[in-house]
N, C-alpha and C positions, 0 to 999 in steps of 0.2 A: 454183658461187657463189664461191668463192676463187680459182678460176682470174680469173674475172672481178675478182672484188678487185685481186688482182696486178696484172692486167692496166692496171686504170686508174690503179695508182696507179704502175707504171712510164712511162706515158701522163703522167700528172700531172708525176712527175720532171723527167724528159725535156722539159714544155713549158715548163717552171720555167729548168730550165739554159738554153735556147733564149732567153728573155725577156732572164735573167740577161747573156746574151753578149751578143747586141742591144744593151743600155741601157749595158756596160760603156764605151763608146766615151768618151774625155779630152774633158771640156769645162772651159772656164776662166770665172774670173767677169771681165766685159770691167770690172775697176779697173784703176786707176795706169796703168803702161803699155799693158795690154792693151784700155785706151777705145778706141785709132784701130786696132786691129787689125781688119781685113778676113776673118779667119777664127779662132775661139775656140771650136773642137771640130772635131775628126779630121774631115779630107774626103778626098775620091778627087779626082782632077786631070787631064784630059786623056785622050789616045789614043795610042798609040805603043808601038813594040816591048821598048821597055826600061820596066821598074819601077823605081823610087827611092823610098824614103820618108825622108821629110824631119821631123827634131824641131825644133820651133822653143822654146825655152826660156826663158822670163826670169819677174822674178820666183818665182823658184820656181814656175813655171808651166808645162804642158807640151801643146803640143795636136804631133799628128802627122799631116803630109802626104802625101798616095801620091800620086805624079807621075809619069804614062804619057807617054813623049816617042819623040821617032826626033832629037833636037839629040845630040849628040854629047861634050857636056862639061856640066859642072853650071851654071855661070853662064848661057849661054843658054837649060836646061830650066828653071832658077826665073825665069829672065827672062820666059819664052816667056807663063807665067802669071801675069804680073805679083806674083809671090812676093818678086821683091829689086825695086829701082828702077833698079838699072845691073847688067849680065851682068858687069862688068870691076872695077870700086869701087862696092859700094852700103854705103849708111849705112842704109839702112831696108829691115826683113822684115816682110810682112803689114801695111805700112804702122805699124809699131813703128821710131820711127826712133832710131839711137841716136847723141848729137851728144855726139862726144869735146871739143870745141870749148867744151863745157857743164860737162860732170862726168866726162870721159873714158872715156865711154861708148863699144862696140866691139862688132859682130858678131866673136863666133870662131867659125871653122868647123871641125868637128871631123867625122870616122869614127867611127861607133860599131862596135869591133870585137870580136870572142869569142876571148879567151888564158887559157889553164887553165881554159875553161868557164866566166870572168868578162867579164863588159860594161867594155871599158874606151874611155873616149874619148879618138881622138887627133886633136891639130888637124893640120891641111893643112901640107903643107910650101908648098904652091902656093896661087894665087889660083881664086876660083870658075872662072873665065872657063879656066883650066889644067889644071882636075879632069878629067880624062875619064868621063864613066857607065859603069858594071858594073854590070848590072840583078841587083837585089835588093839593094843596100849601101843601108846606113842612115847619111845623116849630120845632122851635127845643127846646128844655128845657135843658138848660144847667148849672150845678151844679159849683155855682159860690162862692170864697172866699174873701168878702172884696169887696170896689168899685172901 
């Protein structure tokens, strides 16, 4: 009888954490910015040999993209899914456009990379369209005001 106890309630744990991980996935409330945004909770993306996952950020807001490609540079693998509006200069992610012209508004594109075992974000020295992929790098497109 207590074996059985144990038994279901390791059973129980177990389908609890399972739930728990599932339901954990980033979604965003679609205000302010995020109204014309085309994706506002973590998605998968495509087919292809390389992995990429993509933070798109603004508002203090964060949803994250996984982007399966065989393109060869990061401009054309977020182009490819209609993720930026131009592989070479885009002004708008997820259809979040961001117009300097307005309130000098800016995509920065940044690496998110692991130093001393810390997450630090660095931006690109280069343009999307000049990033080359390395499957499994995180980078992040961050919804910036002013320099």
């Amino acid at each position: 009888m207590k074996k059985t106890l144990k038994t279901i309630a390791v059973l129980s744990l177990m389908l609890m954490l399972i739930i728990c991980t599932v339901s954990c996935k980033n979604n965003v409330e679609p205000t302010g910015l995020w109204q014309s945004a085309t994706y506002t909770e973590d998605s998968e993306l495509g087919e292809g040999k390389t992995e990429i996952f993509v933070d798109v950020v603004a508002e203090n807001q964060k949803i994250t993209l996984t982007v399966n490609t065989d393109k060869e540079n990061l401009g054309d693998a977020l182009f490819e899914h209609s993720l930026i509006n131009d592989a070479s200069f885009f002004d708008t992610v997820i259809g979040i456009k961001a117009d300097y012209s307005e309130n000098e508004a800016w995509w920065k594109l940044c690496e998110l990379k692991i130093e001393n075992g810390e997450e630090k974000s660095v931006m690109l020295s280069v343009g999307a369209k000049d990033a080359p992929l390395t499957d499994g790098v995180r980078y992040q497109l961050i919804y910036t005001l002013g320099y």
